[in-house]
Every structure is written in structure tokens, then in C-alpha cells.
C-alpha positions in Angstrom: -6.7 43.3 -21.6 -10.6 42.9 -22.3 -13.0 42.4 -20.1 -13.7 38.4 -20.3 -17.5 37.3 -19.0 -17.3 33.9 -17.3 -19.2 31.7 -19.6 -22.3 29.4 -19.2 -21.3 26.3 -16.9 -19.9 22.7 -18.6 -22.6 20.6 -17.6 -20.4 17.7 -14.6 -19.7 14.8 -16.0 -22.1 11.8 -15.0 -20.6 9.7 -12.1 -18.3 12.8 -11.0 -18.4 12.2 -7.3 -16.4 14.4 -4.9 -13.5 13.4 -3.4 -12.3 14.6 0.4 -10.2 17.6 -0.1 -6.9 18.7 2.2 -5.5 22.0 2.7 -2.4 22.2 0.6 -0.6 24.5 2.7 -0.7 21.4 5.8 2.8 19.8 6.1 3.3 16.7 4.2 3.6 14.5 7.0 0.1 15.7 8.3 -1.2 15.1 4.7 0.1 11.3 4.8 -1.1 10.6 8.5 -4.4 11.9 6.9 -4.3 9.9 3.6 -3.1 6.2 6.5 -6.1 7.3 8.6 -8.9 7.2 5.8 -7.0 4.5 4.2 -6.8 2.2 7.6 -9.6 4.4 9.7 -10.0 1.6 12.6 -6.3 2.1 13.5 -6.8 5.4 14.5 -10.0 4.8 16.4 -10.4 5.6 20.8 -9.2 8.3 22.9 -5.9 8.8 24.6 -4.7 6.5 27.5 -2.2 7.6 30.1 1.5 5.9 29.5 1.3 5.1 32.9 -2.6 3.0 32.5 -1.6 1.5 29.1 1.7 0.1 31.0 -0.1 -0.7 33.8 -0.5 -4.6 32.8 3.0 -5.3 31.7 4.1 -3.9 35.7 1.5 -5.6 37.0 3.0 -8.9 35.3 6.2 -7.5 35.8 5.4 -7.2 39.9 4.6 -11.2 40.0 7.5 -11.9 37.9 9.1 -10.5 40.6 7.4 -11.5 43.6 8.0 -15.2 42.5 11.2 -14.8 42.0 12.0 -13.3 45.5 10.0 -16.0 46.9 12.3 -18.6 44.7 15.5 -17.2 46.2 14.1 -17.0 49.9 12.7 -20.7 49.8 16.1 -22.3 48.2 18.1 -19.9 50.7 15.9 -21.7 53.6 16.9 -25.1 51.8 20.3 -24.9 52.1 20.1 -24.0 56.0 18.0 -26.7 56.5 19.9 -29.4 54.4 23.0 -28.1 56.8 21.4 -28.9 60.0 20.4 -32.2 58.7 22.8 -35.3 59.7 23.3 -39.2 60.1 21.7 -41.2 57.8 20.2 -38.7 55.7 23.6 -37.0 55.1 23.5 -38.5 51.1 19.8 -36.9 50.7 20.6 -33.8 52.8 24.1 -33.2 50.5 21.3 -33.5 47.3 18.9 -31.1 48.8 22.1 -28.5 49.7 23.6 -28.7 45.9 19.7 -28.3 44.3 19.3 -25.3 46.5 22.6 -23.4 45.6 22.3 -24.6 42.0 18.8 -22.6 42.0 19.3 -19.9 44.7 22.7 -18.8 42.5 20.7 -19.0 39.0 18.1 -16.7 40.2 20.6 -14.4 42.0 22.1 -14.4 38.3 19.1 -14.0 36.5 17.3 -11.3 39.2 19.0 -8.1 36.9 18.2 -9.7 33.4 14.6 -10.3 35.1 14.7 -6.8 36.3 15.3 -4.9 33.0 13.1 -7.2 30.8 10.4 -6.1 33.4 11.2 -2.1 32.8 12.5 -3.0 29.4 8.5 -4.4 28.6 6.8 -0.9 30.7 9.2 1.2 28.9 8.5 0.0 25.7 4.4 -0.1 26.5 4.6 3.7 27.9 6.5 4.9 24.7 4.3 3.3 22.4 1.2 4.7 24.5 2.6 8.4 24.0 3.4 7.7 20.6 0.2 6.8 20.1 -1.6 9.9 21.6 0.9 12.2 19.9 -0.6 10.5 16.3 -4.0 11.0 17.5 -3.5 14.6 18.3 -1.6 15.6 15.2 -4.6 13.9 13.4 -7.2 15.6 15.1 -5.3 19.2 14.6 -5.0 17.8 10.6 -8.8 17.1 10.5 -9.4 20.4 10.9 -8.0 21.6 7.8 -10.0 18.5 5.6 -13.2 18.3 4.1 -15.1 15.2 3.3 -17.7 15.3 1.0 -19.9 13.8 3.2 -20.1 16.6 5.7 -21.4 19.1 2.5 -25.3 19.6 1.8 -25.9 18.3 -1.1 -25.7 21.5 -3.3 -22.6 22.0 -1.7 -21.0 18.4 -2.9 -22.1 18.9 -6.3 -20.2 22.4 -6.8 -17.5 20.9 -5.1 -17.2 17.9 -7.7 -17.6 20.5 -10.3 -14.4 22.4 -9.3 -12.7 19.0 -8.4 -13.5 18.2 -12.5 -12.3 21.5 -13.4 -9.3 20.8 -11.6 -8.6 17.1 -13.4 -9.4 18.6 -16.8 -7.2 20.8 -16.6 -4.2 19.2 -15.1 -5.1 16.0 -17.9 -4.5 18.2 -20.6 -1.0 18.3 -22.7 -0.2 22.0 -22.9 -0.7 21.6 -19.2 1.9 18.5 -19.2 3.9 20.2 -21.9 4.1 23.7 -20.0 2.2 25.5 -22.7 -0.1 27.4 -20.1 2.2 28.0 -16.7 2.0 24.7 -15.7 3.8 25.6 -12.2 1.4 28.3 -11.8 -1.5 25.9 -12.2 0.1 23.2 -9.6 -0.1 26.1 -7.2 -3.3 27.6 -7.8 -5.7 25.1 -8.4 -5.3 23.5 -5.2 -5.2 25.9 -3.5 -8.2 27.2 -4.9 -9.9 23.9 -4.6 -9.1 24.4 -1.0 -10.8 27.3 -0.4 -14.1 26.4 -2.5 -14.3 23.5 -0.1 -13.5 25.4 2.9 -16.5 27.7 2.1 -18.6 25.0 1.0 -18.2 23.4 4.3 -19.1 26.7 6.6 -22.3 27.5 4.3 -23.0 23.5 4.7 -22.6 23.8 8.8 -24.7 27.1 9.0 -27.0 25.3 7.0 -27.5 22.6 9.0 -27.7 24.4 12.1 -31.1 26.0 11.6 -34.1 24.7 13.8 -36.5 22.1 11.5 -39.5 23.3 12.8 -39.4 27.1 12.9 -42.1 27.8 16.2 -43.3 31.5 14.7 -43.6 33.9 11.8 -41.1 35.7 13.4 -38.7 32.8 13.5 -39.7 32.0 10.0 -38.9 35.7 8.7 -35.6 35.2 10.2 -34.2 32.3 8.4 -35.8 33.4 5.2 -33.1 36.4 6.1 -30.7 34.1 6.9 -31.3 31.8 4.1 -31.1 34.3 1.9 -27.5 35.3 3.0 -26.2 31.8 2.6 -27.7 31.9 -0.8 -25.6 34.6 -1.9 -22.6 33.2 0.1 -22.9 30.1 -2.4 -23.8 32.2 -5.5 -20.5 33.4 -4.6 -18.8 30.2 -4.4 -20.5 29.4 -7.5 -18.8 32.4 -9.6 -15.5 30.8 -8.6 -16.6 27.5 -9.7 -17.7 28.7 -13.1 -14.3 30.2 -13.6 -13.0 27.4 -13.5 -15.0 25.9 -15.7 -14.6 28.2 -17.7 -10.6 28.1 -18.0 -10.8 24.5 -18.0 -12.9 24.7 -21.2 -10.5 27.1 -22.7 -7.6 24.4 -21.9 -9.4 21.8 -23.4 -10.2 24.4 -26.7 -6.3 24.9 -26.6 -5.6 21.1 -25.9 -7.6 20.2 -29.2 -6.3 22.5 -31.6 -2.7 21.6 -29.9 -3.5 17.6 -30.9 -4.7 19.4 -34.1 -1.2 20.7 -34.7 0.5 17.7 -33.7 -1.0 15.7 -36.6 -1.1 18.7 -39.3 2.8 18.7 -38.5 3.2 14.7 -38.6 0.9 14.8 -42.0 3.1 17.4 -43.4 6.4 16.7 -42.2 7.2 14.8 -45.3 5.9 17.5 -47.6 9.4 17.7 -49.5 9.7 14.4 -50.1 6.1 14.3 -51.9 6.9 17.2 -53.8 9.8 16.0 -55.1 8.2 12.5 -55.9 5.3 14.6 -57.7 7.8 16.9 -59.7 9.5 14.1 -60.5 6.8 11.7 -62.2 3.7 14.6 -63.1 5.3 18.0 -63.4 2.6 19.2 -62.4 1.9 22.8 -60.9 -1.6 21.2 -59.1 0.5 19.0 -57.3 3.1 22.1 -56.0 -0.3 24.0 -55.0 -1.7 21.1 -53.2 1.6 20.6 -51.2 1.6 24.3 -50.4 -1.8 23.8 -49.5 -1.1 21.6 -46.7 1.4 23.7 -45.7 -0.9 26.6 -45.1 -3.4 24.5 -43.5 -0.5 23.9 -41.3 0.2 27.5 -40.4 -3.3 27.9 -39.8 -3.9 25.9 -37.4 -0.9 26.8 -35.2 -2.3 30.6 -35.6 -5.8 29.1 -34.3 -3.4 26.8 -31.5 -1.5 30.4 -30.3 -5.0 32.0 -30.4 -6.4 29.2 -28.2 -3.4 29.6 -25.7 -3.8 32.9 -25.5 -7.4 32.7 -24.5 -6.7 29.8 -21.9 -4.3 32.1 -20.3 -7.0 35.2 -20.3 -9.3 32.7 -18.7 -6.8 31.5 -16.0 -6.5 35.4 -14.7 -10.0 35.1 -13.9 -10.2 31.6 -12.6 -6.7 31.5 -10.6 -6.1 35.6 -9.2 -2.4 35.4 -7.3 -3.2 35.5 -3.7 -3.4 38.8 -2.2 0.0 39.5 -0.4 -0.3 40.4 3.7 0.6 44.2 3.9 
């Protein structure tokens, strides 16, 4: 195969923003928890509590539940002894007294278990939610690791990324993407996972950036980060190359997409080709008319010579902009 030279950058399309990027290889149910948590951020705001704090309110609550229920049961147990000793006149009032007592002194000897697990029932559930909770925020915060959001890029950095982020769209809006034409499976694999690692590298040169001092004290310090500076520079030229790869194959896709919609009409204008040469042989006879249908046919041909020839350059292009991940030895 020839060598291919990456060719000059598509200028971004206005408005292209960058959007927060997410390693493809995290599991799926790390990449929803991180899709809730920008979606509903203030649900997955504050640290960890201990089971034991978070619960801490409903046993507390729980404890005077308790407490007045014991108290219930001692006090209408003390009723009823007293009501006994009681006699004479009072007996009607005393026999009142004794049945109000047992009637409540039984009901909360009945209800003291339901009481009881409603209380451990409520802590249980408060505790388990609790460690639910901090499990979430920990799987998050191992997630956020592998996600970029364009706000934590220089600004250099966000505009590369939004070029490779358009790269990626073009290329995956395209029909012979859609239709298969150009490895579609091979794309749905790559180009994330090369939009990954552009944004992962974006986001290093973008911390190393931000880390130098903003008022360098000495020459000496100053000679330094021109050093320094100088290596980030060609870290991002490097990043750069890969973007304009990818540029460059998604302009080949859309040169192939084109003449693709090309073919696509030539073979809906033609498809009825007979049927006008027989209506023309029928009425003129005429051997202009024949060449003009044949005509239309060879446009035809030539156009799906210039759609193969496209396709065959996208694919060139994609070698370059999407090399197969080298294998671990």
C-alpha cells in the first residue's frame, strides 16, 4: 500500500463544543452511574456516613418508643394492684380502673414485639440504605477517574478534543458507515476508543500545564519551563497528528458518502432506462435516443467506479487514523 500524508485539517464546525468523554473499556453500569450523576449531580453530593451515625436517629426514636412503652406497661401493671386493694364504696370505680388497666397493660404486652421489630425494622432499613449509599459514592469516585470533562482541559486542549469528537460524529453520521460500506464494527470499536485516549492525553498535558508556578522567581526558573514547555508542546503536536487523522478519514467518509448518495440517485434516475428506450424506439426510432439511454447508463457506471474508488480511499485513511491496538506480548 502507498504511503498516505495526513492531509491539511477540516476547519471545526462553528458551535462544536466538547462534550465529557468516558473510557469505553469501564463496565456499563459504571458508565450509567456516571451518565445519573452528571445528569442529577446534587444526588450524589457529601461524603460517606457510618451505617451506624446515619441510623443513629431512627434508634434514638426507636429507644423512646420504647422507653414509653415500658413505662405504659409498668404504670397500668401498678393500676391493677392498686384497683385490687381498693374496697367499699369505691368497688364500682375500682372494678373500672382494674378492667382499663388490663385492657391496656395486655395491648401493649401484644403490641411490645410488633413495636420491637418496627424499631429494628426502621435502623435496618436506615443502615442498608447508608451503605448503599457509600458503596455508589465509591464506585463513582473510582468511575471519575476514567472521565474527562471538558472543563478540566486548557483551552487548546478542548478545542482538539471537539475536533476529534466531530471527526467521530461525521463519521458515524455517514451511510456507508450505517450501511457497512467501510467496517462499520471496526469503526464502533475504534473510534471511541481512540477518542478516549486523545482525551486522556489531553487531560495530562492540561494538568502539567496547569501546574507550573505563574510567576517564575529567576532566569533559571524561567529557562526551565521554557524546557518544559517546550516538551508539552510536542506532547500535543502529538496528540494533534492523531486528531488530523481523523480528520482526515472523516473527510474521506464524507468524499465516499457523497459519491455513494451520487450513486443512489444515478441508479434511481436510470432504473427505468428500458422502459424509456422502448417508449423512444417505439414513437422516434431514433438511434440519438438509444445513445442518450446508453449514455446514462455509463454515467451510471462511472460514478460507482468513482464510489469504489472513494471507498477504497476511506478505508486507506482509516489504517492511519484507527491502527488495531497493539496486542500485550
Amino acid at each position: 500500500m502507498e504511503n498516505r500524508t495526513v492531509k491539511k485539517k477540516a476547519a471545526p464546525i462553528p458551535g462544536t463544543a466538547a462534550v465529557p468523554v468516558i473510557d469505553p473499556g469501564l463496565p456499563e453500569r459504571a458508565q450509567k452511574l456516571l451518565q445519573e450523576a452528571q445528569r442529577h449531580p446534587f444526588r450524589y453530593t457529601g461524603a460517606e456516613r457510618s451505617p451506624l451515625r446515619a441510623a443513629g436517629p431512627q434508634l434514638v426514636r426507636g429507644g423512646v418508643l420504647t422507653v414509653g412503652a415500658a413505662l405504659m406497661w409498668w404504670i397500668t401493671g401498678r393500676g391493677q394492684t392498686q384497683a385490687g386493694e381498693v374496697g367499699g364504696a369505691s368497688d364500682a370505680f375500682a372494678h373500672g380502673v382494674l378492667e382499663l388497666s388490663e385492657t391496656l397493660h395486655s395491648g401493649i404486652e401484644r403490641m411490645w414485639p410488633l413495636v420491637a421489630t418496627g424499631v429494628a425494622l426502621m435502623v435496618g432499613v436506615t443502615a442498608m440504605a447508608a451503605a448503599d449509599r457509600n458503596s455508589t459514592l465509591r464506585a463513582l469516585a473510582e468511575a471519575r477517574k476514567r472521565y474527562v470533562q471538558p472543563s478540566e482541559l486548557a483551552e487548546g486542549a478542548r478545542t482538539l478534543l471537539a475536533r476529534a469528537q466531530q471527526a467521530r460524529k461525521t463519521v458515524f453520521a455517514s451511510s456507508v458507515h450505517r450501511c457497512d460500506l467501510i467496517d462499520r464494527q471496526r469503526n464502533e470499536v475504534a473510534l471511541p476508543r481512540q477518542e478516549w485516549e486523545i482525551a486522556e492525553a489531553l487531560l495530562e498535558y492540561s494538568r502539567l500545564m496547569k501546574a507550573e508556578p505563574d510567576d517564575p522567581r529567576s532566569s533559571k526558573v524561567v529557562a526551565v519551563l521554557q524546557v518544559r514547555r517546550q516538551s508539552l508542546k510536542t506532547s500535543l503536536g502529538g496528540v494533534e497528528r492523531r486528531v488530523l487523522a481523523l480528520e482526515a478519514y472523516a473527510e474521506e467518509v464524507s468524499g465516499a458518502d457523497g459519491r455513494y448518495q451520487e450513486l443512489q440517485q444515478i441508479r434511481q434516475i436510470t432504473e427505468g432506462s428500458p422502459d424509456v428506450l422502448e417508449l423512444l424506439a417505439r414513437t422516434a426510432r431514433d438511434d440519438l435516443a438509444v445513445a442518450e439511454i446508453e449514455g446514462m447508463n455509463a454515467e451510471a457506471v462511472a460514478v460507482a467506479a468513482a464510489f469504489t474508488a472513494a471507498l477504497e480511499s476511506a478505508k486507506e485513511a482509516a489504517v492511519i487514523a484507527l491502527p488495531a491496538p497493539l496486542k500485550a506480548a
